[in-house]
C-alpha positions as CSV (number, residue, x, y, z in Angstrom):
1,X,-154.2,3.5,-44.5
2,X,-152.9,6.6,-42.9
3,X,-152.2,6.8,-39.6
4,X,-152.4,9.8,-37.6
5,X,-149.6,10.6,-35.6
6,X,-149.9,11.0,-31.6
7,X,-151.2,14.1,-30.0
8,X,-147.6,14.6,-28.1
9,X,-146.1,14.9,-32.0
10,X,-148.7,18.1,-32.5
11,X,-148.5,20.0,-29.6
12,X,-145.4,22.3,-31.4
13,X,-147.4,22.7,-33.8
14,X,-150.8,23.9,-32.1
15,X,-149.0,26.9,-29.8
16,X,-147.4,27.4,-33.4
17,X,-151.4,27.8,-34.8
18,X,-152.7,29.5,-31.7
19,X,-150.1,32.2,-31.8
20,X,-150.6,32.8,-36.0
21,X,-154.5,32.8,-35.5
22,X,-153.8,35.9,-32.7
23,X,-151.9,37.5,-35.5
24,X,-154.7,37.2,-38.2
25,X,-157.4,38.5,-35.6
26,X,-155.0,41.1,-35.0
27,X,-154.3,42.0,-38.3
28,X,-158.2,41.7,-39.2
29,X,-159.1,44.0,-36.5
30,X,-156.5,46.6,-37.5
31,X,-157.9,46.0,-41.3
32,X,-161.9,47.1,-40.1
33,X,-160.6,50.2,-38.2
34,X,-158.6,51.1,-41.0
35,X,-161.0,50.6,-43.2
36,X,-163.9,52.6,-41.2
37,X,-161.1,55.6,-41.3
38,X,-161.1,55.4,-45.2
39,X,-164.6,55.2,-45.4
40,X,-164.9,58.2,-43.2
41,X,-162.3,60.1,-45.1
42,X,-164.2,59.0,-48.3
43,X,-167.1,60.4,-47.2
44,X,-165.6,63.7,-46.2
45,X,-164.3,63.9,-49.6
46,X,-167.4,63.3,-51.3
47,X,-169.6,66.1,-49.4
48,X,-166.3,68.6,-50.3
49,X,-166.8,67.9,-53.7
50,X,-169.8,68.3,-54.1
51,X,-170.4,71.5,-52.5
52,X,-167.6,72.7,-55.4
53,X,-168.9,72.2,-59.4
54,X,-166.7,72.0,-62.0
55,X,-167.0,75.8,-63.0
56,X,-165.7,77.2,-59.8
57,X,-162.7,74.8,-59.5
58,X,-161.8,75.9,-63.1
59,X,-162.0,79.2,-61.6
60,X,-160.2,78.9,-58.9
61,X,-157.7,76.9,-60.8
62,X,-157.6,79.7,-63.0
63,X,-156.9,82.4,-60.4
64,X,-154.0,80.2,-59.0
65,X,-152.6,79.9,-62.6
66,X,-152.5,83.7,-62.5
67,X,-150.8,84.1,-59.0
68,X,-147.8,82.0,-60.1
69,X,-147.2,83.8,-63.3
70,X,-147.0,86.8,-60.9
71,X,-145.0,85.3,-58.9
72,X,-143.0,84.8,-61.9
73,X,-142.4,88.1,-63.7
74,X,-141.8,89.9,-60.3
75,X,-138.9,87.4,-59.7
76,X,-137.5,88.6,-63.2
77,X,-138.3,92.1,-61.9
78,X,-136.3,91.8,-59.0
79,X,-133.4,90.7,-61.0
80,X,-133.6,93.5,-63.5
81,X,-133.5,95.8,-60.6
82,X,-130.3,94.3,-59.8
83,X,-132.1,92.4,-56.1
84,X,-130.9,88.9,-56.7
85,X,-127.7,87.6,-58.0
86,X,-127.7,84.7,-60.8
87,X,-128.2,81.9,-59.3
88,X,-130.8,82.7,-56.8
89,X,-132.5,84.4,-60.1
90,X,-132.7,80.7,-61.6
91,X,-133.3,78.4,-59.2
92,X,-136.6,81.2,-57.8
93,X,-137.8,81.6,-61.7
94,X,-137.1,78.3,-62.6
95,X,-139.5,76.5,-59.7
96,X,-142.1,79.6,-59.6
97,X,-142.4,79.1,-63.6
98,X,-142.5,75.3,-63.9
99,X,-145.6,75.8,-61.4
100,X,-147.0,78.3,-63.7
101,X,-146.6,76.1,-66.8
102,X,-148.0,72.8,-65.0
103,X,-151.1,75.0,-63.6
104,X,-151.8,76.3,-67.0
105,X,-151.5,73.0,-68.8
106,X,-154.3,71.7,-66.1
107,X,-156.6,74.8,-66.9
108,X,-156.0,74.1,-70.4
109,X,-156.6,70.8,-69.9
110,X,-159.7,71.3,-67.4
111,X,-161.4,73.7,-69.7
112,X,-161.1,71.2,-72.8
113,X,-162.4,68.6,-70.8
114,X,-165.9,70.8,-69.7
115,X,-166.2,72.2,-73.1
116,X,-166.6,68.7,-74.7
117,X,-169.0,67.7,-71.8
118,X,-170.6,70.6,-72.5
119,X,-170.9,69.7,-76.2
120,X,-171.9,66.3,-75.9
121,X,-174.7,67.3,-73.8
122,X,-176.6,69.6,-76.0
123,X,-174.4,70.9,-79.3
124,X,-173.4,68.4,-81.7
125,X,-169.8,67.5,-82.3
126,X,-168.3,65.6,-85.3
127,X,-168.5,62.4,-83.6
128,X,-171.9,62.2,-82.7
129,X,-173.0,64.4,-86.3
130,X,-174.8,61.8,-89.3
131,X,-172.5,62.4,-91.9
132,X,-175.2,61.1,-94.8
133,X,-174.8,57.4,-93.9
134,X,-178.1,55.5,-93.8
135,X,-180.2,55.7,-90.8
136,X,-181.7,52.2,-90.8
137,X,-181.7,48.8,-92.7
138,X,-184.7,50.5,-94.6
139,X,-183.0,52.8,-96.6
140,X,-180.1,51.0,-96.9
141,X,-181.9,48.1,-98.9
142,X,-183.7,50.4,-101.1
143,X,-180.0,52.1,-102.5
144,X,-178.1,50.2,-105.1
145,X,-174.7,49.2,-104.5
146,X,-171.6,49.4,-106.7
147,X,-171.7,46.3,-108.5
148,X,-175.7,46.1,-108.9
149,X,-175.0,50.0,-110.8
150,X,-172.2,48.8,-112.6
151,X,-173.3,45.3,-113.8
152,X,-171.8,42.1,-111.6
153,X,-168.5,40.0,-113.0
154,X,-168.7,37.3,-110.8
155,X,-168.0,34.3,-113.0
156,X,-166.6,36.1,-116.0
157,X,-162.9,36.8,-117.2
158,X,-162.1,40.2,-118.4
């Protein structure tokens, strides 16, 4: 039989309890108000999305794309005129071009992406096309196979 020890031998430990169970309501009430921020936030983000379709953030994704090759070629235009030295020439066309190339990889990206919702909406596409194969079991049953055409050999040593 186990005993249980005397209260004197627990006290420690129950200012020990009563202290971590402040900490865990603590913790739990920071946990609901963070999580009521998130779903606010959430929420916000939502309604902003959906007042923009897909078409106009291509667009505007598009138009910043175009910026930031500008950007670009008049760096390289001030460095033809003789404006910047070297090394200011790279470390401005480097940066304004690598921000050209990632937003044209997204548009590219983007615009592949609607065009093959767009497709599998109403066009058909390769993967949802009947290439000839049979349509049901029907049909199927009712074509002979290979061996049935060509005379079976089960059994038989050639």
């Amino acid at each position: 039989m186990i005993r249980r020890p005397p209260r004197s031998t627990l006290f420690p430990y129950t200012t020990l309890f009563r202290s971590a169970k402040l900490k865990l309501v603590e913790t739990y009430e920071k946990a609901v108000s963070v999580f009521s921020e998130a779903e606010i936030k959430k929420k916000t983000l939502d309604d902003a999305s959906k007042q923009n379709s897909l078409d106009t953030t291509l667009a505007i994704l598009q138009t910043a794309a175009a910026q930031s090759e500008e950007e670009s070629e008049s760096v390289a235009d001030k460095f033809l005129d003789g404006g910047l030295d070297v090394e200011t020439f790279l470390d401005e066309f480097q940066s304004k071009r690598k921000i050209a190339h990632l937003r044209r990889i997204k548009v590219d990206k983007m615009t592949e992406l609607l065009n093959a919702s767009n497709r599998s909406t109403g066009t058909p596409t390769a993967n949802n096309l009947n290439w000839g194969y049979y349509d049901n079991q029907q049909q199927q049953q009712q074509m002979p196979t290979m061996r049935m055409a060509q005379g079976s050999n089960y059994g038989h040593r050639m």
